[in-house]
N, C-alpha and C positions, 0 to 999 in steps of 0.2 A: 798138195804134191801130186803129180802127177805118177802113172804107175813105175815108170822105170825110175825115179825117184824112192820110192816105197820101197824097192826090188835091191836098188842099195842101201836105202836106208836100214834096212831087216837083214843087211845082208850074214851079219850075224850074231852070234847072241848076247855080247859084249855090246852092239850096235843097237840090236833089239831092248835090250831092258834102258840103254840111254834114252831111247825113245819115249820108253816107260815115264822115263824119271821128269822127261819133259812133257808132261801132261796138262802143264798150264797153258800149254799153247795150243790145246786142243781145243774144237767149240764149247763153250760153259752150257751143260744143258740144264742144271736146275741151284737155283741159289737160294741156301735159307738162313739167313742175316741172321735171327730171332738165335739158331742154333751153330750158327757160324761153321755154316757146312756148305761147303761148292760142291759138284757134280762135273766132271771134266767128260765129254762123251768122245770117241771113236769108233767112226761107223768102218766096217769091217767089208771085202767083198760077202754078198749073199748079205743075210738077214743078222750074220753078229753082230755087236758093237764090243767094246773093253771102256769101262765105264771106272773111273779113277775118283773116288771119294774124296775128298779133301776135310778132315774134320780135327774139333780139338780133342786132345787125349792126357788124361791127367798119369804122371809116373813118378812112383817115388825114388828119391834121388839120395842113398843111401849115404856120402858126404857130411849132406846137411840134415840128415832126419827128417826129409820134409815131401809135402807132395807140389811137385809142380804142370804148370800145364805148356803145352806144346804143340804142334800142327802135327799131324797123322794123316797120313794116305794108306785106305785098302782098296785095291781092283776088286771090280765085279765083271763078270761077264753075262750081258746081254744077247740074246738065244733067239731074239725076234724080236719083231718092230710093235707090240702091242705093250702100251706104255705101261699096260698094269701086270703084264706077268712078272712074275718074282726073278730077279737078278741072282744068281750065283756068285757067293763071296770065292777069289780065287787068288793064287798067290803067286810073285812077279813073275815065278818060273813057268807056271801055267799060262800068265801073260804070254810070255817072250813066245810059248811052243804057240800059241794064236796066231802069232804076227807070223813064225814060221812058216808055219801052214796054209796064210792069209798068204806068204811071197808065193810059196809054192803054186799057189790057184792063181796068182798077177803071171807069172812065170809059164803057165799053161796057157793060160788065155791067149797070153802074147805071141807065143807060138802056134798057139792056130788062128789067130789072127792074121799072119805073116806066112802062113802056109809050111812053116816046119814042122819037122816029125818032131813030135813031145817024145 
């Protein structure tokens, strides 16, 4: 997506956590079969990314007395591009205020790009 794409797509926060929720369409950065766990990355302006786990999660299901298992997504946010710093577990609300903050710097940019007063 291009940026004025992103600028609506984030435009707000009903819009932003959709975005969230569509995280399968985001590049896959790391996939571990053995533990059936995907890695969904979004690279961010600047050095962040929002980094959407995809894993399985066992919960028990009071009905049937039993435990069962199911797909789980937690956000992490990634703080810089060094593969081995440690990711921040974070949650969709703190996603969504990313993306916010991510339109607002598309949003600046754009405008001193184009010579407007921010």
């Amino acid at each position: 997506m291009n940026n004025k794409e992103l600028i609506k797509a984030w435009g707000n926060d009903a819009k932003r956590k959709s975005f969230l929720g569509d995280y399968k369409t985001w590049e896959v950065w790391v996939k571990v079969p053995k533990l059936k766990m995907v890695f969904y990355r979004y690279n961010l302006p600047g050095e962040k990314a929002i980094i959407a786990m995809e894993h399985m999660k066992q919960d028990y299901d009071v009905k049937d007395d039993t435990l069962k298992w199911g797909k789980s997504v937690t956000y992490l946010e990634k703080q810089d591009k060094d593969p081995f710093s440690p990711n921040l577990r974070i949650s969709i609300y703190y996603a969504a205020d990313l993306l916010k903050n991510a339109k607002m710097e598309l949003i600046l940019k754009s405008r001193k790009d184009t010579g407007e007063n921010p």
